[in-house]
DSSP file (Angstrom, degrees, kcal/mol; ACC not computed):
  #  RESIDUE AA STRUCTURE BP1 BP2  ACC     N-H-->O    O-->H-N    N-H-->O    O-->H-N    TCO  KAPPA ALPHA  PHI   PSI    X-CA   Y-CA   Z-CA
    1    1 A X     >        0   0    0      0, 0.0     4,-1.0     0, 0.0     5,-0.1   0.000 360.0 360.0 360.0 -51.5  -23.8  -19.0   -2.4
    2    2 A X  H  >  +     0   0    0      1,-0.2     4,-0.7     2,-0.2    28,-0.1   0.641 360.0  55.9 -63.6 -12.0  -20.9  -20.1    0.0
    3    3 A X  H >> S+     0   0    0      3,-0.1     4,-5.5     2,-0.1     3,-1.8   0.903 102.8  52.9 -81.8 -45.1  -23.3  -21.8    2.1
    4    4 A X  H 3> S+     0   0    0      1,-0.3     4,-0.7     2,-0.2    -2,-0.2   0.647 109.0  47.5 -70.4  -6.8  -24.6  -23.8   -0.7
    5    5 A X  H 3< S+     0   0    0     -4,-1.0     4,-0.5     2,-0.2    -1,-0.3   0.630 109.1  55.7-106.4  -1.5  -21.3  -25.2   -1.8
    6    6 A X  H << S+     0   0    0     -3,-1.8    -2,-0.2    -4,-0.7     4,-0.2   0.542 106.4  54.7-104.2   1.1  -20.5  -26.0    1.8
    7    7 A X  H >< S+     0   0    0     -4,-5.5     3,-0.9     2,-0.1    -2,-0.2   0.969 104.3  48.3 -48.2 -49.9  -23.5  -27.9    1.8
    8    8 A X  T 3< S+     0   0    0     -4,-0.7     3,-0.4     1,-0.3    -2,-0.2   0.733 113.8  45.9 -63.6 -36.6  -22.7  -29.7   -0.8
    9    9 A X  T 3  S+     0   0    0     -4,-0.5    -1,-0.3     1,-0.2    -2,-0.1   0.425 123.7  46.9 -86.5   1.3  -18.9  -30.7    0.7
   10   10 A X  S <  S-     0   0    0     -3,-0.9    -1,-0.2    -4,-0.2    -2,-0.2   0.348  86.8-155.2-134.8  26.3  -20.7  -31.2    3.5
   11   11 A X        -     0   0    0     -3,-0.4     2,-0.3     1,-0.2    -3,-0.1   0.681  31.2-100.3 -47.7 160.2  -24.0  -33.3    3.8
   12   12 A X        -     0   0    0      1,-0.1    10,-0.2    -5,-0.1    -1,-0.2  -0.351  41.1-115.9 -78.2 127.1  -26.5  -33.0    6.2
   13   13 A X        -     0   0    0     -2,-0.3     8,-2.5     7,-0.2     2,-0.2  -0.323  20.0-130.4 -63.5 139.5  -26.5  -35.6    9.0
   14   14 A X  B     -A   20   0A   0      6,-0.2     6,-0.2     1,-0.1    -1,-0.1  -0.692  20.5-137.6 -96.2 147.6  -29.2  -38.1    9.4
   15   15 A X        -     0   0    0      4,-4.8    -1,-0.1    -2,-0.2     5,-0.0   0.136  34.8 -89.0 -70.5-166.2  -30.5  -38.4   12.8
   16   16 A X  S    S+     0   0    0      1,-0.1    -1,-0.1     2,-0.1    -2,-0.0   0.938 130.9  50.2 -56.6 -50.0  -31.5  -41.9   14.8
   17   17 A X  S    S-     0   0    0      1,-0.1    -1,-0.1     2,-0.1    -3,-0.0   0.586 124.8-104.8 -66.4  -7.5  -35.2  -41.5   13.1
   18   18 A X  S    S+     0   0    0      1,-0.4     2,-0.2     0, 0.0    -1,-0.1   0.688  73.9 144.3  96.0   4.0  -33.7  -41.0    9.6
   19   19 A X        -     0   0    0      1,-0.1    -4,-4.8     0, 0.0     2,-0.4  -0.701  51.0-125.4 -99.7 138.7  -34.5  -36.9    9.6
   20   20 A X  B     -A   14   0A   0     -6,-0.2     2,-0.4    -2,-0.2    -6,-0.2  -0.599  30.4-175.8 -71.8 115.2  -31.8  -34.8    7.8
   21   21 A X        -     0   0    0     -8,-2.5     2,-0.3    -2,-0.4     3,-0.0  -0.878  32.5-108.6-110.4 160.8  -30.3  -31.9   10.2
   22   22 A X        -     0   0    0     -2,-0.4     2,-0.1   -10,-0.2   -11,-0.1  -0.632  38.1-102.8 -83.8 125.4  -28.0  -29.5    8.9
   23   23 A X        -     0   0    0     -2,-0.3     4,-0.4     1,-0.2   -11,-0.1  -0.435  11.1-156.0 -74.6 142.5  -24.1  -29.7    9.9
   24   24 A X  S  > S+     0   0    0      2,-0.2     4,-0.9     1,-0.1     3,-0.3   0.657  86.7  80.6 -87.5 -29.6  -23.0  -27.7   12.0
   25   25 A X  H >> S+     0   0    0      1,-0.2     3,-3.1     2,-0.2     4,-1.3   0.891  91.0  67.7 -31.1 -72.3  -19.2  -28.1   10.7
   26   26 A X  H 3> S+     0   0    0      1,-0.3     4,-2.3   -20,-0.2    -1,-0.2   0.624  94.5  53.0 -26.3 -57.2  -20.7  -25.4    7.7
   27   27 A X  H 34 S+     0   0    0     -4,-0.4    -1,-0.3    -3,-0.3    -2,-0.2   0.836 115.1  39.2 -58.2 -36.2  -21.1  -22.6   10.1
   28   28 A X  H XX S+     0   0    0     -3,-3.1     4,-2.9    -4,-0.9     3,-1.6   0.862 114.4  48.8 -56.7 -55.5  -17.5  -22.8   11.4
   29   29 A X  H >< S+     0   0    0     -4,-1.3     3,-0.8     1,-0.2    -2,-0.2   0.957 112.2  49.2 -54.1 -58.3  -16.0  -23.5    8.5
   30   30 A X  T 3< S+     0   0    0     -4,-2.3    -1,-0.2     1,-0.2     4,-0.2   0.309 114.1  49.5 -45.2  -2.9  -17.9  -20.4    6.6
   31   31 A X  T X> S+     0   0    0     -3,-1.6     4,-4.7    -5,-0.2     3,-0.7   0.746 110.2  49.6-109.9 -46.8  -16.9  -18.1    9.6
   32   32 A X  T X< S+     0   0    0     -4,-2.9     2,-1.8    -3,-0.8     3,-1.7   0.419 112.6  48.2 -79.2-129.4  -13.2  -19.3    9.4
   33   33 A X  T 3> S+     0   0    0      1,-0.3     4,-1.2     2,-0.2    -1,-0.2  -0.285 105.3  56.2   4.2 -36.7  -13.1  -18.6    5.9
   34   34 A X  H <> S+     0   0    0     -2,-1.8     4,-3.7    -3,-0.7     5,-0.4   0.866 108.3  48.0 -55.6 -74.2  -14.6  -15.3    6.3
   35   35 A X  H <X S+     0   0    0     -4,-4.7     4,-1.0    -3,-1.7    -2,-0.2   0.772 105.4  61.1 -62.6 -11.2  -11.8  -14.4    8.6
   36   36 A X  H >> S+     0   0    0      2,-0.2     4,-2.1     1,-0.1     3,-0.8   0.924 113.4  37.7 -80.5 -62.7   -8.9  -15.8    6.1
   37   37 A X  H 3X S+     0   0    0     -4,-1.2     4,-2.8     1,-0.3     5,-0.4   0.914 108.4  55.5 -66.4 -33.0  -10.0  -13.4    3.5
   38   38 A X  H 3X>S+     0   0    0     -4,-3.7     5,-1.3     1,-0.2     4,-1.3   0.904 117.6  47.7 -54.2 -31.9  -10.8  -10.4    5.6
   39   39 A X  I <<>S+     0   0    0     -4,-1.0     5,-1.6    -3,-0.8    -2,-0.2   0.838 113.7  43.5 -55.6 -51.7   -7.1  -11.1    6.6
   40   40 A X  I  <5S+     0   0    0     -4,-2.1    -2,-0.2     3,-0.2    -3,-0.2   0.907 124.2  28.8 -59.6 -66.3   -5.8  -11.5    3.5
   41   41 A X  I  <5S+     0   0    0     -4,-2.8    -2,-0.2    -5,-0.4    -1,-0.2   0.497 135.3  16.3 -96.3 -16.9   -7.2   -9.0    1.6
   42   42 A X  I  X5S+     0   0    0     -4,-1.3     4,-1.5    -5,-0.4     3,-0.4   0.632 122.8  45.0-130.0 -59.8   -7.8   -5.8    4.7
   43   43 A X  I >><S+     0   0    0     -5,-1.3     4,-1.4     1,-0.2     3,-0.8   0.924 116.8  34.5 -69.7 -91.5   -5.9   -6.7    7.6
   44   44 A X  H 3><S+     0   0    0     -5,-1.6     4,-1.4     1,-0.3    -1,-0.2   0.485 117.7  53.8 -60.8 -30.7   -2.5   -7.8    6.5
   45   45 A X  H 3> S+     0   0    0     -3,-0.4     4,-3.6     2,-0.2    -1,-0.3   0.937 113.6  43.5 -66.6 -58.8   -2.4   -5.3    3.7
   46   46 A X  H <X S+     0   0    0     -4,-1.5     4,-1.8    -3,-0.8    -2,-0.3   0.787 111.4  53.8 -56.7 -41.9   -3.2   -2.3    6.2
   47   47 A X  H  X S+     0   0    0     -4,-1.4     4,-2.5    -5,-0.2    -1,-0.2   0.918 112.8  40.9 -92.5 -54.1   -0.9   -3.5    8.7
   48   48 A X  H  X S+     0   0    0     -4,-1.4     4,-2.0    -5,-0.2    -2,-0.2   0.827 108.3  56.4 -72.1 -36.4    2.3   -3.7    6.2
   49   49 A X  H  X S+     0   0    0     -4,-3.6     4,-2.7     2,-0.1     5,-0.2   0.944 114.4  52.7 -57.9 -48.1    1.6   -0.1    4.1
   50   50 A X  H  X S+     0   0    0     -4,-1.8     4,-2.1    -5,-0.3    -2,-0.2   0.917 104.3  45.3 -68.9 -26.4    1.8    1.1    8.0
   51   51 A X  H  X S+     0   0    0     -4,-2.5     4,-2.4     2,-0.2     5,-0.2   0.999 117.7  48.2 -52.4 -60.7    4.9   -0.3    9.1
   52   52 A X  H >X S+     0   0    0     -4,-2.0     4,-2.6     2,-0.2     3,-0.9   0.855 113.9  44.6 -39.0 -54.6    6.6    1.1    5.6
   53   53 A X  H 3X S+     0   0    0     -4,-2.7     4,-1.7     1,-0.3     3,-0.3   0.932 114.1  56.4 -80.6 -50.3    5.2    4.6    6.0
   54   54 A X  H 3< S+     0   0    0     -4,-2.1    -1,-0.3     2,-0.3    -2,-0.2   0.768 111.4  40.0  -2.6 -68.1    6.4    4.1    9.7
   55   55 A X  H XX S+     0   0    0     -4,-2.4     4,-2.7    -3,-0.9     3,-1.8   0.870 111.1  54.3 -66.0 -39.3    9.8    3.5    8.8
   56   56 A X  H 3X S+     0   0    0     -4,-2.6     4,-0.6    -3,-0.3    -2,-0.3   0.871 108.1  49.6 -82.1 -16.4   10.1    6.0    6.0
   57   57 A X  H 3< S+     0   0    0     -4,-1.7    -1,-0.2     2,-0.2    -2,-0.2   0.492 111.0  55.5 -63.6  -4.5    8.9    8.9    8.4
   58   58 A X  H <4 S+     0   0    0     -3,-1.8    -2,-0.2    -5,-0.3    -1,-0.2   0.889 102.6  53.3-102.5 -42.4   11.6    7.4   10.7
   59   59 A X  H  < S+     0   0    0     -4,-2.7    -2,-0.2     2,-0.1    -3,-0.1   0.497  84.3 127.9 -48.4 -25.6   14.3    7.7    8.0
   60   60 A X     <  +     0   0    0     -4,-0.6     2,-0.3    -5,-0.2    19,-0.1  -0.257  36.4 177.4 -42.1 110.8   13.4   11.5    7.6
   61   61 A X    >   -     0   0    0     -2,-0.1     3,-3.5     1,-0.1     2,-0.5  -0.719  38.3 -63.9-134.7 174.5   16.2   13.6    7.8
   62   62 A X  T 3  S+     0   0    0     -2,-0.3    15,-0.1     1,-0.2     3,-0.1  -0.329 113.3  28.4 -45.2 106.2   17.3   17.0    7.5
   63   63 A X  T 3  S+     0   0    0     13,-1.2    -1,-0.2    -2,-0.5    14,-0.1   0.119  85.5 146.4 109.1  -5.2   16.7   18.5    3.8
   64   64 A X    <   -     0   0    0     -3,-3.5    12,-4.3    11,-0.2     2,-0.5  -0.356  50.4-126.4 -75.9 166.0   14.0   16.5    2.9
   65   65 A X  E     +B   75   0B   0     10,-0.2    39,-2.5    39,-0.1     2,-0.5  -0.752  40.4 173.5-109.4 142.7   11.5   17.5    1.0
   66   66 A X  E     -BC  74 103B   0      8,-1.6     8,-3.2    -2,-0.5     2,-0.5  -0.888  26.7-155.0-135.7 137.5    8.2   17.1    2.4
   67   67 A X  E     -BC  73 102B   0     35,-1.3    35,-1.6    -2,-0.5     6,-0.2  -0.953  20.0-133.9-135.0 150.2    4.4   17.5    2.4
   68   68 A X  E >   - C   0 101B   0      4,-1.1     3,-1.3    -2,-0.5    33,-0.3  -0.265  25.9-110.9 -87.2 167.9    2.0   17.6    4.9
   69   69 A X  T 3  S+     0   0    0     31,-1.5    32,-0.1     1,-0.3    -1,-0.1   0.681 122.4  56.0 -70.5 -21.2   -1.7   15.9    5.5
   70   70 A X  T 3  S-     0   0    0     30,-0.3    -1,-0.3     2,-0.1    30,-0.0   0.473 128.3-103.0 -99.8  -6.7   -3.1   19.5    5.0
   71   71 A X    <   +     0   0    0     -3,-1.3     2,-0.2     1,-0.2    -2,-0.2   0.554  68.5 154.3 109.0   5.2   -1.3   19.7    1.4
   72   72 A X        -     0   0    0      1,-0.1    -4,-1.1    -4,-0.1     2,-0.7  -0.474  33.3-149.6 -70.8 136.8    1.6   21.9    2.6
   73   73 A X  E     +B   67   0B   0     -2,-0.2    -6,-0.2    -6,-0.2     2,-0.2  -0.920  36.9 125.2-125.5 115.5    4.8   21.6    0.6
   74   74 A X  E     -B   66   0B   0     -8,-3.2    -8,-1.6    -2,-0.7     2,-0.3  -0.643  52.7 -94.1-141.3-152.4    8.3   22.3    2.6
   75   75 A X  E     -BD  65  87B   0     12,-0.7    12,-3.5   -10,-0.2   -10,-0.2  -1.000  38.6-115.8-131.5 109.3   11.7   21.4    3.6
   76   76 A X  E     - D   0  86B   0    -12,-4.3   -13,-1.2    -2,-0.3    10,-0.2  -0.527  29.9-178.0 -87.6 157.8   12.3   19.8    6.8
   77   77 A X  E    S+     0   0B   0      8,-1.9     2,-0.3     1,-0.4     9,-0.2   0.860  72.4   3.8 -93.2 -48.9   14.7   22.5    9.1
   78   78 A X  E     - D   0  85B   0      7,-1.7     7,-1.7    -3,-0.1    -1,-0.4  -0.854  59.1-132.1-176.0 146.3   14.9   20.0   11.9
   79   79 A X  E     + D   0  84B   0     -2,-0.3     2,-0.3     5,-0.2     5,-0.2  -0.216  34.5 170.1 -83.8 105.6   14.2   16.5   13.2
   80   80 A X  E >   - D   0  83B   0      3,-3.2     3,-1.4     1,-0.1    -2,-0.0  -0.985  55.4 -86.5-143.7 169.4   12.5   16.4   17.2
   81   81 A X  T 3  S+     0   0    0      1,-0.3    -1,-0.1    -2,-0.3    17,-0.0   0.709 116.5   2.9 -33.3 -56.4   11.1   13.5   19.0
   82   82 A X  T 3  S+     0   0    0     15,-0.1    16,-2.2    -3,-0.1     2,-0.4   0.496 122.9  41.0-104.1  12.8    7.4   14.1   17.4
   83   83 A X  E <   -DE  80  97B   0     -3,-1.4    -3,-3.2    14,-0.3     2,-0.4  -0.944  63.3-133.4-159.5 152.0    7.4   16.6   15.3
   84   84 A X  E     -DE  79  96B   0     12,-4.0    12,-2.2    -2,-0.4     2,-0.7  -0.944  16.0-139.0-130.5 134.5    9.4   18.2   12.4
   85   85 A X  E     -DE  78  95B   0     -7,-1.7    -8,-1.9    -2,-0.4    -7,-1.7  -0.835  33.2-177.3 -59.9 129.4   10.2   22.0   11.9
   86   86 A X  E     -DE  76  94B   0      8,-1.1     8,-0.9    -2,-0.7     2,-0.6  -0.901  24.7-135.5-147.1 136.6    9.8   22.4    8.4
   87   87 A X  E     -DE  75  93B   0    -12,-3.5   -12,-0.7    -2,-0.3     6,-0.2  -0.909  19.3-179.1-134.0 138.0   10.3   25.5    6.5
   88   88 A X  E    S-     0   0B   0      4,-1.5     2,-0.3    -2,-0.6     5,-0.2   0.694  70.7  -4.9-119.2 -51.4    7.4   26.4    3.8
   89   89 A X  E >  S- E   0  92B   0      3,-1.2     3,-1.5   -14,-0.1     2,-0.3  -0.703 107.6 -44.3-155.9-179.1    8.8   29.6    2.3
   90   90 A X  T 3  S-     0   0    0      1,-0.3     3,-0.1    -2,-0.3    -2,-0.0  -0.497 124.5 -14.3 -81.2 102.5   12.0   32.0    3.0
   91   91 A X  T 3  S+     0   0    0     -2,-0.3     2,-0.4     1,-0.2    -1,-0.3   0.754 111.6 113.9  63.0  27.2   12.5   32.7    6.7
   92   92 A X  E <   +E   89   0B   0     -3,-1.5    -4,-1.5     2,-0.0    -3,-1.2  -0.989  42.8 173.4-125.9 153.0    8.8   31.2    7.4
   93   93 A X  E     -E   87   0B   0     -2,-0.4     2,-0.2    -6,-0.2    -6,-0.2  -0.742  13.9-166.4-129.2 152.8    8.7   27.8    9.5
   94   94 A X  E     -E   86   0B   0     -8,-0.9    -8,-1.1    -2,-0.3     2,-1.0  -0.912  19.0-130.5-157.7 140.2    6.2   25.7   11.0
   95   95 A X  E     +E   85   0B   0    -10,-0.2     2,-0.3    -2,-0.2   -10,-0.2  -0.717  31.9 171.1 -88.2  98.8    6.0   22.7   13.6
   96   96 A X  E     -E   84   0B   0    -12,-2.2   -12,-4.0    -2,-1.0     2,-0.2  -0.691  32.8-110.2-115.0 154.3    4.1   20.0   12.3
   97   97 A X  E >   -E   83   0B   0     -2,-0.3     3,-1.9   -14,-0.2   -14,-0.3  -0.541  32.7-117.5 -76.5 137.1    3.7   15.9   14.1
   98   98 A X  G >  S+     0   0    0    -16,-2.2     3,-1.2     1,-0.2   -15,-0.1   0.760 102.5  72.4 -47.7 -36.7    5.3   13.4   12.3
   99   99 A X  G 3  S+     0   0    0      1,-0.3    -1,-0.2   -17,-0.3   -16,-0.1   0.429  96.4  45.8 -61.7  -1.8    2.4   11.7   11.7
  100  100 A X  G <  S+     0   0    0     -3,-1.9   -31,-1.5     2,-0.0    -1,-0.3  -0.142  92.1  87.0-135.0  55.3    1.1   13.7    9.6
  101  101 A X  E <   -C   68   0B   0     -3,-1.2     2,-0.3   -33,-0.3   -33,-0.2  -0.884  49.4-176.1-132.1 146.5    4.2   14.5    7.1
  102  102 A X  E     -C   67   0B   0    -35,-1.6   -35,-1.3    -2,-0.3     2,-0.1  -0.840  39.4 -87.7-134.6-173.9    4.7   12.1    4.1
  103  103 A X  E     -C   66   0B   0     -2,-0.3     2,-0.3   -37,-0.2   -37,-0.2  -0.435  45.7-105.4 -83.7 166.8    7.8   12.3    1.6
  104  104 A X     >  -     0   0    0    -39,-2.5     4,-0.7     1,-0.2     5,-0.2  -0.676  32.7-135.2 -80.6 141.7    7.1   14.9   -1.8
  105  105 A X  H  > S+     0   0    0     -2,-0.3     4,-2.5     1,-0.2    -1,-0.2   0.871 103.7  61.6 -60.1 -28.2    6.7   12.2   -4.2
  106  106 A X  H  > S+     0   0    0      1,-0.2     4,-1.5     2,-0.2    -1,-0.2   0.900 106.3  43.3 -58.0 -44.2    8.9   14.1   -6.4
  107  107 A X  H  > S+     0   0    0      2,-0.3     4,-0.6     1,-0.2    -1,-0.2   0.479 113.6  52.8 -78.1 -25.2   11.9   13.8   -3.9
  108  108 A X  H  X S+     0   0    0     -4,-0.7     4,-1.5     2,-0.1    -1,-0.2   0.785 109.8  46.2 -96.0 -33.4   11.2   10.1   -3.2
  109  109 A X  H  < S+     0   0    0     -4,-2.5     4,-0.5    -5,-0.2    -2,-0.3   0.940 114.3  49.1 -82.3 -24.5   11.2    9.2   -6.6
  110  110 A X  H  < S+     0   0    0     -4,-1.5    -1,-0.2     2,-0.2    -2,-0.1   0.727 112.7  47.6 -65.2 -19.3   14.5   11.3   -7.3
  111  111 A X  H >< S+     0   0    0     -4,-0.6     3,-0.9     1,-0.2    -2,-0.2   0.922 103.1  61.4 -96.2 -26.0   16.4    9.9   -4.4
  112  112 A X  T 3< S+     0   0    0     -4,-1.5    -1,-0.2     1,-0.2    -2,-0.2   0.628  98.7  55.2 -49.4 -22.1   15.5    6.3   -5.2
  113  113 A X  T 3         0   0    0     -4,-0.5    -1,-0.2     1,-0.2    -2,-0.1   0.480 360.0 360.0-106.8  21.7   17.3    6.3   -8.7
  114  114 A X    <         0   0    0     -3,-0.9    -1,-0.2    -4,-0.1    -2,-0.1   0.344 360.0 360.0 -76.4 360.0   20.6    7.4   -7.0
């Protein structure tokens, strides 16, 4: 369908002999067009949710409450370079990567109306 309306914004060039060819403009433009929306709409989106969650794992501090990528619900004990100690239940702990910790929702939405 997006070829046939940049046909239409675009008519087909007549040769010397009077025979129509097809513009070539159409294929560029339809390609660059292509890439504005994949941009728009996948790229740019994707790129900015990762910075936030980026920052807010960087903001992570001692007492938060936290769950892990595997579903795990804790406390963090204490903050190192990759990883946080987290403690799960009464005197049990576990070292999980930062990259796989998010905030409890519960805990993000209580500290946000403070």
């Amino acid at each position: 369908m997006l070829n046939y309306i940049l046909l239409d914004l675009f008519p087909a060039a007549a040769n010397a002999d009077g025979t129509q060819t097809q513009s070539q403009w159409s294929f560029w433009i339809m390609m660059i067009l292509i890439f504005v929306v994949f941009y728009f709409f996948m790229i740019r989106p994707q790129t900015k949710k990762q910075k936030e969650l980026q920052k807010q794992r960087e903001e992570m501090k001692k007492g938060d409450k936290v769950v892990t990528a595997g579903g795990i619900y804790g406390e963090i004990k204490e903050v190192q370079e990759n990883a946080f100690i987290i403690t799960i239940a009464k005197d049990v702990t576990i070292k999980v990567s930062k990259d796989s910790v998010f905030l409890d929702a519960a805990d993000a939405q209580a500290s946000e109306k403070k």
